[in-house]
N, C-alpha and C positions, 0 to 999 in steps of 0.2 A: 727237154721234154716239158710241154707246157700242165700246169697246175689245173686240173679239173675243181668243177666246184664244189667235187665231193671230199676231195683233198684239201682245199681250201677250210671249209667248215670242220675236217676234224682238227684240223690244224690251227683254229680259232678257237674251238673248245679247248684243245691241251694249253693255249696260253693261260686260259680263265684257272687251271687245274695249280699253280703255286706260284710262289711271286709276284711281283706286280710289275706290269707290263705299260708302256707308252703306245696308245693309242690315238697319233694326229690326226686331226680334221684336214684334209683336202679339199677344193673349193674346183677344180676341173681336173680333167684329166692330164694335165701337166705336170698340176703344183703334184696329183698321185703317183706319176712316173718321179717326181722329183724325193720326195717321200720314200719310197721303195730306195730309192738309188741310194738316200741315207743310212740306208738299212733296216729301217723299223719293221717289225713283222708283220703288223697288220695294219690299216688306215679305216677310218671312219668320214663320213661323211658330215658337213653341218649343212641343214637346212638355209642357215642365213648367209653364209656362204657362197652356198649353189644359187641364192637368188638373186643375188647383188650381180655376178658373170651375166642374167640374163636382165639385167633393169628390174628385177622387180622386189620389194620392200620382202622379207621372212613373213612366212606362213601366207604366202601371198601364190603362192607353185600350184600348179594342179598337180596333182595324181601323174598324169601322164608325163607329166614335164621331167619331175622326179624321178619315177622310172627309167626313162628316155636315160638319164644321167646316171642314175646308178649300174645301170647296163654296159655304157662308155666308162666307167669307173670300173666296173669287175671285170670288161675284156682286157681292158687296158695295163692291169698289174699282173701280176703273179704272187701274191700274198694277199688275205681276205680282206674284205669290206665289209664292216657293217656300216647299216644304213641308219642317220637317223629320220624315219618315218614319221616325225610329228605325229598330230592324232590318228593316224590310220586314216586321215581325210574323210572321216566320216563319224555321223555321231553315234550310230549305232550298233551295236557288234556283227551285226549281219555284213553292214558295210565297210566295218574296219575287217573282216573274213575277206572277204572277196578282193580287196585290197591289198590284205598284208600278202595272199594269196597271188598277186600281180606281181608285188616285189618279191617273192620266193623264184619267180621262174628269170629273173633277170639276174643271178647269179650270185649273189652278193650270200656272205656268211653268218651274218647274224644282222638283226633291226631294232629296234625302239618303240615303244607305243608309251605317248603320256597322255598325263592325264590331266591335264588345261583342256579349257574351252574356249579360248580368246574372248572371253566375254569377261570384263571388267568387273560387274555383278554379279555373275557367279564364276569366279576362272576356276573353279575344279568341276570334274562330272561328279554326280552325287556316288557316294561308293558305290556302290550298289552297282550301277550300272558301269561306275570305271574298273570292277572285277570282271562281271560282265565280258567288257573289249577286252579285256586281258587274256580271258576265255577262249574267248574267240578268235585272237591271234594267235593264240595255241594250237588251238582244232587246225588253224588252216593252214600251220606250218606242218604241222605233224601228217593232214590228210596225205601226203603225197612221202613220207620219210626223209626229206630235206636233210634235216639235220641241222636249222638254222637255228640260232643262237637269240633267244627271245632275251631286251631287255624290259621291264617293267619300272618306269618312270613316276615321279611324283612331283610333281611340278610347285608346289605351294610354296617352299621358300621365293622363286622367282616370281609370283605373283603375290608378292607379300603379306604370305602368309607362314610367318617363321614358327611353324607350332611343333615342335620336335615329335612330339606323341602320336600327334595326327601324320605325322610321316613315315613313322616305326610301323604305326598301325596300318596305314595302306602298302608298305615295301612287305609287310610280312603275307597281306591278302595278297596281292599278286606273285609272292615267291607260290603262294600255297594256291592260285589259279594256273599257276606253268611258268611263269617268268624264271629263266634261268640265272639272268643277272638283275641287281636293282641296282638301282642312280634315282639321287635327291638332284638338280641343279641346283646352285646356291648355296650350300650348304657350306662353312667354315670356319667355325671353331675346331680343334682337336678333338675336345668333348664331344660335341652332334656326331662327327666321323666316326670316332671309334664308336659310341653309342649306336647307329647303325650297324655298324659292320657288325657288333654282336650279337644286335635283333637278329637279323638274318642268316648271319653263320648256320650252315656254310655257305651257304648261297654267295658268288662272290659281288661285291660294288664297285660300283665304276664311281670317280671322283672326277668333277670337273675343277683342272686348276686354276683357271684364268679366275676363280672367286677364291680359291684356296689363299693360293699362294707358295703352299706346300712342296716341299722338291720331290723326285721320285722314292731315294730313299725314307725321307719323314713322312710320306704318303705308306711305303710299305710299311714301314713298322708300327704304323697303326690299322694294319690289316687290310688295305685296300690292294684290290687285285689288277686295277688297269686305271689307266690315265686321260681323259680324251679333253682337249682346248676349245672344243666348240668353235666359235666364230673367230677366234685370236689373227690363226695365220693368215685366215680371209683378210682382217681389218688390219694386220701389218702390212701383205700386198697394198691396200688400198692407202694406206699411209705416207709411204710413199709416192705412190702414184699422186695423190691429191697434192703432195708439196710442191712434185716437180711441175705440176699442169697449173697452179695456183703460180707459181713464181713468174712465167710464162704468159698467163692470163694477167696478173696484175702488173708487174714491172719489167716485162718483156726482156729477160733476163734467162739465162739456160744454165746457171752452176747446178744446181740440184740434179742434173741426167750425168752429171759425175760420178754419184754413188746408185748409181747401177750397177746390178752385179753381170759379171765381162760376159757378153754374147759369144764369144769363143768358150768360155765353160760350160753353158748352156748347150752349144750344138752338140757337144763332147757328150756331155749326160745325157741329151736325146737321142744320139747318134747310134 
């Protein structure tokens, strides 16, 4: 019996409810089937990821593009998706409303909203108004009883701006705007990790490892409640791929399609 999205979502909140959980980034609906087939219980999405499958550079997707694929991502599994929605594609809460509002009816269990601006000069929104979208992804998950799973993001370590205080200080406004989970990117020392996860308690944090380095276990026992790799399994696909097409391209030469992994195991897991 197939997994509704209402099963799904409460079944993404019980993960958030103790221990800490691996939550991998998928980049299409393959590597998601492939993912699921691992076992993991729930998958997330990465922005940069989903944009490289379609040629185009991260934070470079429309609204629709996204959607389109998170939609193929949540028919396509039977265990949740959350999304990461980048800014809500819009600057301002009305807009990030109508939006996060878009990504609620494509199925998915929980989403993201940060708070970068891609603007080099100023890359965070002023608080103010990044409570504000935080607000307002609230409203417009809650308008309809969803059930989805708000994460509230603070982007400054990634934009170079390593200020621990200024990131306690925004993670604690958007737990206290609705944000059910919070996530620093960037963020890794032990010290910054556990210093967060106390600010916020109980609220739980998402850690990203591909900066940590941290393994599941040394992640839980400094209190973090889920795990998610961002762009990693994207850019290990792609790693390969660039060796094999690279050796090919310059020395017309074909060893590298060697370590392929066997098309006969593939058909089996999609089969």
């Amino acid at each position: 019996m197939s997994m509704t999205a209402k099963d799904k979502r409460a079944n993404f909140r019980k993960l958030h409810q103790s221990g800490c959980f691996v939550l991998p980034n998928p980049f299409d609906v393959g590597s998601a089937k492939a993912l699921q087939h691992l076992g993991f219980k729930a998958i997330a999405s990465t922005s940069a990821g989903f944009a490289w499958t379609i040629g185009k550079a991260d934070n470079r997707v429309s609204v629709d593009e996204v959607c389109a694929h998170l939609a193929a991502l949540a028919a396509a599994v039977e265990i949740p998706v959350n999304a990461d929605f980048e800014g809500g594609f819009a600057d301002e809460p009305d807009g990030v409303a109508a939006n996060v509002a878009r990504g609620v009816k494509t199925g998915l269990a929980g989403l993201s909203i940060e708070d970068s601006t891609g603007d080099k000069a100023r890359p965070l929104y002023e608080r103010r108004l990044a409570i504000a979208r935080i607000k307002a992804a609230r409203q417009a998950i809650d308008a309809d009883n969803s059930g989805v799973l708000l994460t509230g993001r603070c982007e400054a370590y990634l934009w170079g701006q390593p200020d621990l205080k200024l990131v306690i200080d925004r993670l604690q406004a958007y737990a206290d705007a609705g944000a059910d989970c919070l996530y620093a990117p960037g963020i890794k020392t032990r010290e910054d990790i556990s210093a967060i996860v106390k600010a916020v308690h109980p609220k739980p944090v998402n850690l990203l490892v591909g900066a940590s380095g941290l393994s599941l276990r040394e992640a839980e026992d400094l209190g973090v409640r889920r795990i998610s790799v961002g762009g990693s399994l994207a850019r290990s696909a792609w790693a390969g791929f660039m060796k094999a097409a690279r050796e090919m391209a310059e020395q017309g030469t074909f060893t590298e399609l060697s370590a392929g992994y066997p098309g006969g195991e593939l058909n089996k897991m999609f089969g």
